[in-house]
C-alpha positions in Angstrom: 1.9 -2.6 -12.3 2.6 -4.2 -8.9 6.0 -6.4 -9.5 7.2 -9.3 -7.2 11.2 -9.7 -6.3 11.9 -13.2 -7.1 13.9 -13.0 -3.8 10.9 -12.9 -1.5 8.1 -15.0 -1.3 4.6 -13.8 -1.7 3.1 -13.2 1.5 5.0 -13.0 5.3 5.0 -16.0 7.1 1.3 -16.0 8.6 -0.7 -18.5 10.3 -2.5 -21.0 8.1 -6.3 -20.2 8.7 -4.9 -15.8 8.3 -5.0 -14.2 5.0 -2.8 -11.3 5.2 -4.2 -8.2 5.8 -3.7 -5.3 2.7 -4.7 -1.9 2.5 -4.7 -0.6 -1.7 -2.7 3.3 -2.2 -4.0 5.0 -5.7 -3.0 8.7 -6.7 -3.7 10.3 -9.8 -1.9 14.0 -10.3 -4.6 15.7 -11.9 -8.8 15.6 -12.1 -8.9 14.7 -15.7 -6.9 11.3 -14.9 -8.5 8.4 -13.2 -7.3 5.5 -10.4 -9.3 2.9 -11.9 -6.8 0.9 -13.4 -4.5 0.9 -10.9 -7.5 0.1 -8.6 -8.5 -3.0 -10.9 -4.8 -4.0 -11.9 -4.2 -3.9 -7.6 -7.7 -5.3 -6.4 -6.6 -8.4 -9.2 -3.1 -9.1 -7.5 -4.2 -9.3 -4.1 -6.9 -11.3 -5.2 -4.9 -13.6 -7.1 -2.5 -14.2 -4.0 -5.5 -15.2 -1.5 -5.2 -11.6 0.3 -7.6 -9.7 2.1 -8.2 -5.9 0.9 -9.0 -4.6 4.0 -9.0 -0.7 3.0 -8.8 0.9 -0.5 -7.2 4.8 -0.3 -7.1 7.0 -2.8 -6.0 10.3 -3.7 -7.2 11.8 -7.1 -6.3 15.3 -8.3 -2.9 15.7 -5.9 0.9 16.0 -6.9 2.8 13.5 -5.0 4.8 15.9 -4.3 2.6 17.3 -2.0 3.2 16.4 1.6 -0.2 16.4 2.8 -2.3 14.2 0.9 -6.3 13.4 2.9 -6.1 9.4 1.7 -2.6 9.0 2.3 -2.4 10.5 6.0 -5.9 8.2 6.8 -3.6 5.1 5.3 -0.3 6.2 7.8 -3.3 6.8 10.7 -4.3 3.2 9.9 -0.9 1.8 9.8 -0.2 2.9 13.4 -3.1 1.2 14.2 -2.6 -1.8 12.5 -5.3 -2.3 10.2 -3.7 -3.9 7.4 0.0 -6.0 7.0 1.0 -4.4 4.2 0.5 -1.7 1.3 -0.2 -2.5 -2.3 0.6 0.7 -4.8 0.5 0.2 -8.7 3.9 1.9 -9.3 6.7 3.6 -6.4 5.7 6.6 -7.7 2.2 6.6 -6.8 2.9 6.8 -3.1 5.9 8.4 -2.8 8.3 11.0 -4.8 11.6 10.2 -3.7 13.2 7.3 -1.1 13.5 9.6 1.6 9.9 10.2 1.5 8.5 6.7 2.1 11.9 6.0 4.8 10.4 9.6 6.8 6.8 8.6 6.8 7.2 5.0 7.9 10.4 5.5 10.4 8.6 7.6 12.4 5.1 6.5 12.1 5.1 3.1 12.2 6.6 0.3 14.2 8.2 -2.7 12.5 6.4 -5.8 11.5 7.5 -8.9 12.7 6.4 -12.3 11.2 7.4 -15.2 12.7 8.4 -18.3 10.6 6.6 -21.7 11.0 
C-alpha cells in the first residue's frame, strides 16, 4: 500500500489553483494475478490527497525483473515529457527490482523537478 514519510509533506509546493499532476504504475508477475487492488488502493490515495490522475500504466503478466516492460517504457516516455509530477506505485517492488534499477531509469531519463516554495 502506498506509505507517506512523516518527514515530507504530501504534495510539492504547487500553486494554489494546481493539483499535482500523478501518473498510477501497477505490475502483476503473472496472468492469473490481477492489478486491481493496487489500481483501487492507488486511484483512493491520490484521491484522498486532492491529486489529479493524469495517466494510469500497467503491466500485467511481466517479471519486474524484466528490463523491458510496454507500460513502464510509455510511463519513462511520458516523464521526459512531463505529463505527470510524480509516480504513485502500491509497493517499491512493483516498479522496480532493486535501487539501482529505479536510480538508472530516472538519472538518465529524466530531468529533475524543481518546486518552488511559496
Amino acid at each position: 500500500m502506498a506509505t507517506q514519510d512523516s518527514s515530507f509533506s504530501s504534495s510539492p509546493s504547487q500553486s494554489p489553483n494546481k493539483a499535482l499532476r500523478v501518473a498510477i504504475y501497477a505490475r502483476v508477475s503473472t496472468d492469473m494475478q490481477s492489478v486491481d487492488m493496487q489500481l483501487d488502493s492507488l486511484r483512493q490515495y491520490g484521491g484522498n490527497r486532492g491529486w489529479t490522475i493524469q495517466q494510469v500504466y500497467s503491466d500485467q503478466g511481466i517479471s519486474g525483473a524484466k528490463v523491458k516492460r510496454p507500460a513502464l517504457d510509455q510511463l519513462m516516455s511520458d516523464a521526459r515529457k512531463r505529463k505527470f509530477d510524480c509516480v504513485l506505485v502500491w509497493a517499491f517492488d512493483r516498479f522496480a527490482r532493486s535501487t539501482f534499477t529505479v536510480v538508472a531509469a530516472f538519472g538518465r531519463s529524466v530531468p529533475p523537478i524543481e518546486y518552488s516554495p511559496q
